[in-house]
N, C-alpha and C positions, 0 to 999 in steps of 0.2 A: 504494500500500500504506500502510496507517494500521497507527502505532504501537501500537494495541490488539489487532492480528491477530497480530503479531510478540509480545506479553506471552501473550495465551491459548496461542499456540501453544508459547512457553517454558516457561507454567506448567505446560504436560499433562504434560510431559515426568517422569518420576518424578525422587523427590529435589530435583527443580528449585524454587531461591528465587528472588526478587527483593529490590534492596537500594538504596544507594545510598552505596557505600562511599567514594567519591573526594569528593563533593559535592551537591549537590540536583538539579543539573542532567544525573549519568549515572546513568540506570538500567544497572544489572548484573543480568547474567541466572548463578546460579550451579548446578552439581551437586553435592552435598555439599560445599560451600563452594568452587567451584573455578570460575571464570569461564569462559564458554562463548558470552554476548554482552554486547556496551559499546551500548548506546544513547546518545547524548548528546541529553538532549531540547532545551534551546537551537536545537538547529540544526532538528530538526523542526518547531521552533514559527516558526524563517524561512524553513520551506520548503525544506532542505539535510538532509534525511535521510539518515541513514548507520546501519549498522552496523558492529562491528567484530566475526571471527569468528576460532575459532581451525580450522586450515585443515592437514591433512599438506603437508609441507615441496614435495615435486614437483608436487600439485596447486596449493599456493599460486601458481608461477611458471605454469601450465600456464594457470589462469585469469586473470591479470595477463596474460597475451601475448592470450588471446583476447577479454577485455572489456575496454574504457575506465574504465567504473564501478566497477573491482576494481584496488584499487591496496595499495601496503604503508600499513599504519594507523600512524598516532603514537602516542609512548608506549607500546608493544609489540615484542614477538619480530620484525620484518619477516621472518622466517624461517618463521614459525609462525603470525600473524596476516595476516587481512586487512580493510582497510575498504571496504563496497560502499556505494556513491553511490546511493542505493534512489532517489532525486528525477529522476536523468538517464531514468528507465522504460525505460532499458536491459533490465534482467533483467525477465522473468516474474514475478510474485509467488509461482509454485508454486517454479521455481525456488530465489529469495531463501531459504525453506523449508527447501528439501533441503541449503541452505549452511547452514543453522543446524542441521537433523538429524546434518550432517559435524562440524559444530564440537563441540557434543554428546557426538556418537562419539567425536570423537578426544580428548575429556577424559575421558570415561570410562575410556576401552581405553588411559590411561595412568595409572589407579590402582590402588595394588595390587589384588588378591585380594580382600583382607578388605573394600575399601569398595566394592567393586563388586558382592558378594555383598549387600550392603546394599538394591541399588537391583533385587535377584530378587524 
């Protein structure tokens, strides 16, 4: 899976920016300003692709027990995030997807009313 599949498919998404708020090196994927993917491109460019996703709390554990490549991400929620190892070709690429559709989801379905009304 290439980094480009992962940006078109963030940007369809409505609302959805891109940024680079930490440094030059992580692309953030946001919904009305709210982080939804961490790309760190550094590691893509050696071959250690990752994302980091934000994930409901029982699935997060439910996928960490049944993948290798799904582990708790640095510098985040270990509660609420995760980072998938996209380089191990563990996951599906359709799959990968639907982790980023969740992540997505669960940023939205935790803003109020009024900014979610936004993205109708």
């Amino acid at each position: 899976m290439k980094i480009d599949q992962i940006r078109n498919h963030c940007l369809a998404k409505k609302g959805a920016t891109e940024e680079f708020p930490f440094d030059q090196d992580t692309l953030v994927f946001k919904v009305l300003n709210k982080m939804f993917v961490i790309a760190p491109l550094d590691k893509w460019e050696k071959g250690e692709a990752s994302v980091t996703l934000k994930c409901d709390p029982e699935y997060t554990i439910e996928l960490r027990d049944r993948y290798e490549s799904i582990y708790p991400g640095p510098y985040v929620s270990n509660k609420h995030w995760n980072t998938i190892d996209i380089y191990k070709m563990e996951l599906k690429p359709e799959f990968i997807l639907e982790l980023i559709d969740h992540s997505y989801d669960m940023v939205v379905k935790g803003m109020p009313k009024s900014k979610r009304a936004l993205l109708s």
